[in-house]
C-alpha positions, -999 to +999 in steps of 0.1 A: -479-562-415-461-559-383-467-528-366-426-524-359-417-522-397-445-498-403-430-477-378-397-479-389-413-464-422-429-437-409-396-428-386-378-431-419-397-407-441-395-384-407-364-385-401-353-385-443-327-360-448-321-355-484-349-356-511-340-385-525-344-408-488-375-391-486-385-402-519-375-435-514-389-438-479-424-425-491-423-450-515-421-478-489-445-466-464-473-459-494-470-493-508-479-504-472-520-498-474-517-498-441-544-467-422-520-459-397-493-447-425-525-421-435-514-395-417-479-393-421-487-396-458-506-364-454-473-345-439-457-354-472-482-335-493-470-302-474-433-309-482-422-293-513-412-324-529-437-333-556-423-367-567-426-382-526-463-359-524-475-382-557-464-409-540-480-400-511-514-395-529-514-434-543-505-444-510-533-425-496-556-437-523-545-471-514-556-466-479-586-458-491-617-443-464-602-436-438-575-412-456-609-394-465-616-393-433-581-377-423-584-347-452-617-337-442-609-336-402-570-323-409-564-308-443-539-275-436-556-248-451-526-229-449-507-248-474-512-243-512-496-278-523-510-298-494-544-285-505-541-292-545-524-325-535-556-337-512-578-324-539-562-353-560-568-376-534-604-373-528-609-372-571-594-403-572-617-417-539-650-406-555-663-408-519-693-384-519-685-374-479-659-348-497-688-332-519-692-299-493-649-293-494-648-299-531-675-277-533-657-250-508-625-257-525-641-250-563-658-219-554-634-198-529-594-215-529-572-192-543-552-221-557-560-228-594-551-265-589-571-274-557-601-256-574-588-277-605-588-307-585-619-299-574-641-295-601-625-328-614-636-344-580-671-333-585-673-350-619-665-380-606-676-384-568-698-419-566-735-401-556-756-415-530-776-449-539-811-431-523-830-411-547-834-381-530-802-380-515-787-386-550-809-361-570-799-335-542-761-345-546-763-340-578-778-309-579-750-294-557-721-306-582-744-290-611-745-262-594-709-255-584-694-268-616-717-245-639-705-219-614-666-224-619-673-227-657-660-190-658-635-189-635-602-170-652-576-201-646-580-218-682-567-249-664-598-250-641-624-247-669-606-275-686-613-296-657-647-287-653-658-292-691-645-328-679-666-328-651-698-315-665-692-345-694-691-371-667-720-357-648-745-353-683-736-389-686-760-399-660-789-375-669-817-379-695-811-363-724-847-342-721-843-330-684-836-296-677-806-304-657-790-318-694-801-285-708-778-263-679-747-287-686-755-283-725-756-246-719-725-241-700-706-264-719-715-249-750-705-209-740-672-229-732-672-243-771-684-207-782-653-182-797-659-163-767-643-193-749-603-176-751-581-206-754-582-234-778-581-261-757-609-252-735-630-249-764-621-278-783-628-298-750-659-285-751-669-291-786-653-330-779-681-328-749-707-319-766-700-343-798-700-373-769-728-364-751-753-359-786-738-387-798-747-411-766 
């Protein structure tokens, strides 16, 4: 791609002055691929403009590593959208260099979706192909989603019965680490578990993982 219409992109969604150029703008310069549109992609996510910041997050998934590379060196933690909007990003990545910000992000953001993002991301991050560095990883995403299991956003614990699913997936059935996901997915099946759709996510969990 020429380096002038890229530009002329990135100008555009700059310069946009109504929604809907913005919009349309965005569109073009995610479609590109291109790593230099990264991180004028990322200003998008703090506008407050969610069609162009969805947009923005396939274009940034497009991109690939090295928009990973730009959220973890130049996420603004002072913006609430931005932040729930990068959480998406890195989910969709599975690049296991985010696992320490999704872990940050589940534990102490006072956003209920970036810490739902988050616990989504851990779920599905792609661990390490060394054993030890894998067995490690995966003990830290235990560990912070059996954590967030209680948190009081409804909408997180949602995302983290997901999450523990996808991680049991890849444990043996007899481990202890299968035992801690069965545990905490279960008190989230249990009537204690206040809304109906946690718990029947739960119970769905459960089902699919005895079932396996």
């Amino acid at each position: 791609m020429a380096m002038t219409q890229l530009n002329h992109w990135i100008d555009a969604v700059r310069e946009a002055d109504s929604p809907e150029e913005l919009i349309r703008s965005t569109s073009q310069l995610a479609s590109s691929g291109h790593p230099d549109a990264a991180p004028c992609l990322m200003e998008v996510l703090s506008y407050n403009n969610p069609v162009a910041a969805a947009l923005a997050v396939d274009g940034l998934v497009r991109i690939g590593t090295p928009a990973v590379d730009l959220i973890l060196k130049g996420m603004d933690p002072r913006n609430y959208g931005a932040r729930a909007w990068a959480m998406q990003v890195l989910a969709r990545l599975h690049d296991v260099r985010g696992l320490a910000l999704l872990e940050r992000a589940l534990s102490n953001d006072i956003g209920p979706s970036v810490r739902r993002g988050a616990a989504r991301g851990l779920g599905e991050l792609v661990l390490d192909q060394d054993p030890t560095a894998r067995a490690l990883q995966l003990e830290r995403c235990l560990q912070a989603l059996i954590r967030a299991a209680c948190d009081e956003e409804w909408i997180v614990r949602y995302a983290v019965v997901f999450a523990l699913e996808q991680r049991a997936k890849q444990l043996n059935k007899g481990s202890g680490e299968f035992e801690r996901v069965s545990t905490a997915l279960q008190q989230r099946a249990d009537p204690g578990e206040s809304v109906d759709v946690v718990r029947r996510r739960a119970r769905l969990a459960l089902q699919r993982l005895q079932a396996a």
